[in-house]
N, C-alpha and C positions, 0 to 999 in steps of 0.2 A: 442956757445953751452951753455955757463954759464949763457947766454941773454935768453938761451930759457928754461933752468932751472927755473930761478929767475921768469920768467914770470909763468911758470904752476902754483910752485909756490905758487907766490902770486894770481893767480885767484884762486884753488882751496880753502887758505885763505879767499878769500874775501866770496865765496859761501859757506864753512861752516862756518865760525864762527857765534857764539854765545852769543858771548859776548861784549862789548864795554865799552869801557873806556871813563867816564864822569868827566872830570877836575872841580873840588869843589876846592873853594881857602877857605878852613876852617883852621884853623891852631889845629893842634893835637902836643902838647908838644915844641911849637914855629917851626913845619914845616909847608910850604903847604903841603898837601896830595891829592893824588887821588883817588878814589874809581873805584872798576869793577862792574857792574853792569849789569844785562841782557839786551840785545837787546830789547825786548818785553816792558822793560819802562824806557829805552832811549829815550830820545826826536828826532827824527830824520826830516832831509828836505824832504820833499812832492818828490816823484817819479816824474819826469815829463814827462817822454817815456817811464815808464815802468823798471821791474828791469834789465833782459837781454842788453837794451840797457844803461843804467846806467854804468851796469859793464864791458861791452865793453868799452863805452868811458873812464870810468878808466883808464881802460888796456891800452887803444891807448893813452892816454896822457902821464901814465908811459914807453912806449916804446919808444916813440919822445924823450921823455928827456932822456933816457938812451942817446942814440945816436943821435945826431945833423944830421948827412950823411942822406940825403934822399937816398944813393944808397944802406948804410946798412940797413936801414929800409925797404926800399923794398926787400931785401933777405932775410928777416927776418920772412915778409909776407910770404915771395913765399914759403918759409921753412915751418912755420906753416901752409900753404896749401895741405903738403904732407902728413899730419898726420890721414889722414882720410877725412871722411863727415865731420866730427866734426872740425877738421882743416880748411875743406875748408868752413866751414861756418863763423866761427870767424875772418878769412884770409881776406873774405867776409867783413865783417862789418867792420875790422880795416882799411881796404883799400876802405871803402866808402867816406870818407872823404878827403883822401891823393890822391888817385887814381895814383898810383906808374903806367906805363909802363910793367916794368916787373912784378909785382903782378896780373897785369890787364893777361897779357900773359900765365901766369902759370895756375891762377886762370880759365882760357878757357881750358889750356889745360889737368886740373885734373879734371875740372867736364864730359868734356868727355871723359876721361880714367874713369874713377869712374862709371859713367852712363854707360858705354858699360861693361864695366865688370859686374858691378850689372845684367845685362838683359841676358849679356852671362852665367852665375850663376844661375840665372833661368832656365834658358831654357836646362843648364845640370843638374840641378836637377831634373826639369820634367823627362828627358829623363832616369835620372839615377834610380829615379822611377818605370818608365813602366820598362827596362830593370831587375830589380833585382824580379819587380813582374812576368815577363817571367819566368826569369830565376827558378821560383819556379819549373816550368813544363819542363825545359832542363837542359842546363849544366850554370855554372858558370862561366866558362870561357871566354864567353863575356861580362860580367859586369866587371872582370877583366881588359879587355884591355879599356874599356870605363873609370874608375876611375883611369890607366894610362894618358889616352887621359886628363884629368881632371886636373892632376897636372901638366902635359907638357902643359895646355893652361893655368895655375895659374901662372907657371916659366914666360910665354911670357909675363904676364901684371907686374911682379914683374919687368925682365928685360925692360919693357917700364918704370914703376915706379921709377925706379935706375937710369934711362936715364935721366929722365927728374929733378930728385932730384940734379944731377951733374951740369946740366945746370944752375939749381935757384942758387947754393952756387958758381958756378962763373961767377952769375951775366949777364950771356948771355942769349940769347933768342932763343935754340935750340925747335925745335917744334920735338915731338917724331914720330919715323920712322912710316910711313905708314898713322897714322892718324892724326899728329901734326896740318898736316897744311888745314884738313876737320874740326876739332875744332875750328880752327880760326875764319873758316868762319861762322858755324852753331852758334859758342855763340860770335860773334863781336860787341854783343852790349853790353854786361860785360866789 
C-alpha cells in the first residue's frame, strides 16, 4: 500500500511541478550552492516519445527498483489496474515492456469489466431518461423501481470489482464469475 502511495505520489510530482533545480558549482561565502529556477529556462533533454511516455517509463523504472520480485511487481500492476480507466491505462503501459502473466490477466479481465459496465450505464441512462420523461404524464413509481434496479446492477459490478481486486493482491489468476473467462478470450491478445 505504502508502494502505491509513494508511486501516485511521485507521479502527480512529476506532472505538476514547476520548477527545477539547476546545480551551478559557484561558490557564494566558500559553499557550493544551488539555485531553483523555472522549468521554462531550464535546459532540458529532447523528448523522445513524447511526454506521457517519458513519464511512464519514469514511473516503470522507479517501481522495478523499489522491488526486485517480478511477482510483486506484477500485483502491483494488477492493483493499479483496478483504479479505473485511468489505472487500467498506466497498468497498460507499465506492463508493456515487463509483460507480467498476471498483469496481462487482470488487465483482460478489467477492461471487460470496465467496457461492459460503461455500455450497461448507457443504456440505463437512456432508458432512465425516457422513463422519468413518461413519467411526467403517470405515476412515479416506476422510475422508482428502475433507479432501484440501478443500484442493485452497480452492487453486482462492484461485487465482481472486489472479486477480482482479491484475486490481483493474492497473486492468483481467478477469472470473475460469469464473465471472467469470455474476457479471456475476446482480449487474448493483450
Amino acid at each position: 500500500m505504502k508502494n502505491l502511495i509513494l508511486f501516485l505520489f511521485i507521479s502527480l510530482v512529476m506532472v505538476s511541478s514547476t520548477y527545477a533545480v539547476k546545480p551551478q558549482s559557484y561558490k557564494s561565502g566558500g559553499s557550493i550552492t544551488t539555485r531553483v529556477i523555472p522549468v521554462s529556462t531550464a535546459k532540458k533533454a529532447p523528448l523522445k516519445h513524447g511526454f506521457f511516455y517519458n513519464i511512464t517509463h519514469k514511473i516503470h523504472r522507479w517501481v522495478t527498483h523499489i522491488s526486485k520480485d517480478k511477482a510483486k511487481n506484477a500485483m502491483l500492476f494488477a492493483f493499479i489496474a483496478h483504479l479505473g480507466w485511468l489505472g487500467l491505462l498506466i497498468a497498460f503501459i507499465l506492463n508493456r515492456n515487463t509483460n507480467y502473466p498476471l498483469t496481462n490477466f487482470y488487465l483482460r479481465q478489467l477492461l471487460g469489466l470496465y467496457l461492459v459496465q460503461t455500455i450497461i450505464n448507457g443504456l440505463l441512462g437512456i432508458i432512465l431518461q425516457i422513463v422519468f420523461f413518461a413519467s411526467l404524464f403517470t405515476s412515479f413509481a416506476f422510475a422508482n423501481y428502475i433507479i432501484i434496479g440501478i443500484y442493485i446492477i452497480q452492487l453486482f459490478f462492484l461485487v465482481l470489482w472486489i472479486f477480482s481486486l482479491i484475486g490481483a493482491l493474492q497473486r492468483k489468476e481467478k477469472p470473475i464469475p460469469i464473465f471472467g473467462k469470455r474476457f479471456q478470450e475476446w482480449f487474448k491478445n493483450i
